[in-house]
C-alpha positions in Angstrom: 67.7 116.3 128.0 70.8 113.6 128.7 71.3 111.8 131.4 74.9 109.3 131.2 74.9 106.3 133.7 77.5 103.6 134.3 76.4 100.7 133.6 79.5 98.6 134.5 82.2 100.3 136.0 85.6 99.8 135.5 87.7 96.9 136.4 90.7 98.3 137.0 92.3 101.6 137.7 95.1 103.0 134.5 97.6 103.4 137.9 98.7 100.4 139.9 99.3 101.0 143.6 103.0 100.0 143.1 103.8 102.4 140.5 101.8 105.6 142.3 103.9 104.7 145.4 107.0 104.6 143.4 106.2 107.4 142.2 105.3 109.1 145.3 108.9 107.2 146.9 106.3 105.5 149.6 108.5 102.7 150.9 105.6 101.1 153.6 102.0 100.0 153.7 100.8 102.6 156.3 98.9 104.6 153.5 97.8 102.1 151.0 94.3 103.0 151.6 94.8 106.7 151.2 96.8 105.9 147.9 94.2 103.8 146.5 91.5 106.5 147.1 93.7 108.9 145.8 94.1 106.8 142.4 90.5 106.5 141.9 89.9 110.2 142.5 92.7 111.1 140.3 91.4 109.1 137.3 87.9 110.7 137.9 89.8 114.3 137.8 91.8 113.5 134.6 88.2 112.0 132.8 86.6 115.0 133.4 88.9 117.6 132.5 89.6 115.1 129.3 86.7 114.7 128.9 87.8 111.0 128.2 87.1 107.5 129.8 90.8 105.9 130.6 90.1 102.2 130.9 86.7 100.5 129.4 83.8 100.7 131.0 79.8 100.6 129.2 77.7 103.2 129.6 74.2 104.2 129.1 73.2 107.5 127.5 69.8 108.6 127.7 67.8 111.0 125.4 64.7 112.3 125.6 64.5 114.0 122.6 67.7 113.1 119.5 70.4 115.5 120.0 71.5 117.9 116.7 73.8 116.6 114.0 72.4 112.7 113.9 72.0 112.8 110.3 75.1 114.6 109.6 78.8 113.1 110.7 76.4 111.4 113.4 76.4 112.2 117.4 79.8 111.9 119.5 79.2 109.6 122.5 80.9 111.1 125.1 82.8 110.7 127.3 85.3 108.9 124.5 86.5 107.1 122.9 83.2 105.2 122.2 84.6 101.6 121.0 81.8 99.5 120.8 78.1 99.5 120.7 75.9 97.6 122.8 72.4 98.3 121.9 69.7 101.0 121.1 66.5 101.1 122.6 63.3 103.4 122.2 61.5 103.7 125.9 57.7 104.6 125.4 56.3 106.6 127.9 55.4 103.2 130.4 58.5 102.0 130.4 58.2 99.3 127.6 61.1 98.6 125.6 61.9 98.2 121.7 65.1 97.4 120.6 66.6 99.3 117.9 70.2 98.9 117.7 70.2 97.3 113.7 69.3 101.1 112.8 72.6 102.2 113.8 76.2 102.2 113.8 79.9 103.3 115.6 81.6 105.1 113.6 85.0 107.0 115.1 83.4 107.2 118.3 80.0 108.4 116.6 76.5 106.9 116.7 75.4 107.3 113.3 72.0 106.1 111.5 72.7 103.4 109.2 72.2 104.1 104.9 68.6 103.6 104.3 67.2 103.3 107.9 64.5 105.3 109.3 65.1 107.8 112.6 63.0 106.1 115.4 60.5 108.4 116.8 60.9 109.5 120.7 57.6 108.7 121.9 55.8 111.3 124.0 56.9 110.6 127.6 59.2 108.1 126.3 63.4 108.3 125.6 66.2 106.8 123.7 68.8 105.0 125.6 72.3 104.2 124.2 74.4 101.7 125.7 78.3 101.5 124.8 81.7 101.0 125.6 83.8 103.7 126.3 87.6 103.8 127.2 90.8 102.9 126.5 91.0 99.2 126.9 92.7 97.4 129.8 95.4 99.9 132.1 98.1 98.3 130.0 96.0 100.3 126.7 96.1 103.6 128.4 97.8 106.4 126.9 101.2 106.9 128.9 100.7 111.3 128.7 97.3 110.9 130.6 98.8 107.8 133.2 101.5 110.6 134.2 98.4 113.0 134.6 97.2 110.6 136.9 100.0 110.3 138.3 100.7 114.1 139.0 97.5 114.6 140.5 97.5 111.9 143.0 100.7 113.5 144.0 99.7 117.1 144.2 96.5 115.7 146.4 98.9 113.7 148.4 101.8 116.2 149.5 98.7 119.2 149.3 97.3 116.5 152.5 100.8 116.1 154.0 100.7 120.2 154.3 104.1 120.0 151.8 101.8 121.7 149.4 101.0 120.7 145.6 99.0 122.2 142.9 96.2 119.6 142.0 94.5 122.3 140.1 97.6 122.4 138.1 97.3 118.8 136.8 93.9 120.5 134.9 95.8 122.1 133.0 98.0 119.9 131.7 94.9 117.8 130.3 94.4 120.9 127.5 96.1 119.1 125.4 93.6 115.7 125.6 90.0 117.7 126.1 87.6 117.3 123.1 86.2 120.5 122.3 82.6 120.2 122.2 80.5 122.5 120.0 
């Protein structure tokens, strides 16, 4: 079993509320709010049909049992791109902590065991918890094909509320290109 939680969310959204209102040719404040919600939804659309975090963010993945492939090319933290490491730690089954991070590595977005180091044992009851950093970078670090995705789908979900119709299912599609096939 996996569970992912966000630990720290992100800063900043990959679309500023000027360029989605440009974009949308909004010329007022009057729906500033409604944008803004809009950008935040859209980013969470384009991450999950990416499968992709857009702007930094850490995360905490939790195992109860190692997941296939670890001693392989290693296990793809997900959602990517995984750019930093923040620490390992084996749970025991009452909640007490051990800190195991010096065992392992990033690697291309992979957690991988170091040469030479032993597999921590899930104890019974207990988990493996991963924390990292996952995204992009800053807005300004985003890749401009999935800012336009953004972009698309926060104006489908706009006009498709203004009854002038838009395809926000549409906007999945275009993300083909960007999903990492998972096996």
């Amino acid at each position: 079993m996996t569970d992912l939680t966000v630990m720290t969310p992100p800063d900043e959204e990959p679309l500023t509320l000027a360029a989605a209102k440009e974009f949308l040719r909004i010329g007022n404040e009057a729906e500033d709010g409604l944008v803004t919600d809009l950008i935040r939804a859209g980013r969470a659309h384009v991450e999950v049909a990416s499968g992709l975090a857009l702007v930094s963010r850490t995360l905490k993945r939790r195992w109860t049992k190692w997941p296939h492939g670890l001693f392989r090319g290693g296990v793809k933290l997900r959602p990517g791109p995984a750019t930093a490491l923040v620490a390992v730690v084996r749970v025991d089954g009452e909640g007490g902590e051990e800190l195991m991070t010096g065992r392992f590595r990033l690697e291309g977005g992979n957690l991988r065991l170091r040469p030479f180091a032993a597999l921590p044992v899930v104890p019974l009851g207990g988990a493996i918890e991963v924390m990292f950093v996952a995204g992009y970078g800053g807005a300004e670090d985003v890749p401009e094909d999935l800012v336009h995705a953004v972009k698309l789908w926060v104006q489908a979900a706009y006009l498709a509320g203004d009854r002038r119709g838009g395809d926000v299912a549409g906007v999945t599609a275009a993300m083909a290109a960007r999903r990492e096939v998972r096996l």
